[in-house]
N, C-alpha and C positions, 0 to 999 in steps of 0.2 A: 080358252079364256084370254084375253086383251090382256098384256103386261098392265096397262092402268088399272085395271078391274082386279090383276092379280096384285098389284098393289096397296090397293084399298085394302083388298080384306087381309093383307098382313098386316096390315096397318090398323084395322082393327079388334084383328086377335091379340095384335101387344096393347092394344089398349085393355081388351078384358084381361091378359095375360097380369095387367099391373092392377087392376082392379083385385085380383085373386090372388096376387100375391103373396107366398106363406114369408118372406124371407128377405132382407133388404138386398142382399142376390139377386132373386127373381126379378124385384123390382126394377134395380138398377139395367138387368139384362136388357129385359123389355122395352121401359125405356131408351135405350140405345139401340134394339133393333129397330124400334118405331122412327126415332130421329133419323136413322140411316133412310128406311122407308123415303121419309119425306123430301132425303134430299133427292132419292131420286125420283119424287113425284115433282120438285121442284123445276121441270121442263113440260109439264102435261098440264100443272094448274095454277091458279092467277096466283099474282105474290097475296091477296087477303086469304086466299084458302090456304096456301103455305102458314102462312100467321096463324091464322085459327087454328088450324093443325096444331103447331107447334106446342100455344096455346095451354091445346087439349092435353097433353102430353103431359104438360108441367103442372097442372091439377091434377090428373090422375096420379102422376108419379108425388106431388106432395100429397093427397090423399092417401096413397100406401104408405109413405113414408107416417104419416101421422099414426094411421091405423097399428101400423107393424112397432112404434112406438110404445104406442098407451097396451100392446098386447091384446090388440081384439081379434 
């Protein structure tokens, strides 16, 4: 598998990773692997999909955060 391809899908296991999240741990972990991910996708893809990336990241990771708040 292509290091870009094998970066994608780390990139989108922390994102189910932060989606699943039991734990603001987990959470936080995730998203710092993901951010890491991105920088190093940041030579393979245009600066709009970097952004959007990013983005994604910051709604999922506040979505867990919210979640892992109210206890659901």
């Amino acid at each position: 598998m292509a290091e870009k391809e094998k970066l994608m899908d780390d990139y989108h296991r922390m994102l189910h990773e932060l989606a699943v999240a039991r734990n603001p741990l987990e959470a936080e972990t995730a998203r710092n692997i993901a951010e890491n991910v991105i920088t190093m996708l940041s030579v393979k893809l245009s600066e709009r999909e970097i952004s959007e990336m990013k983005q994604t990241v910051s709604c999922f990771y506040w979505k867990a955060e919210k979640r892992l708040s109210e206890g659901i």
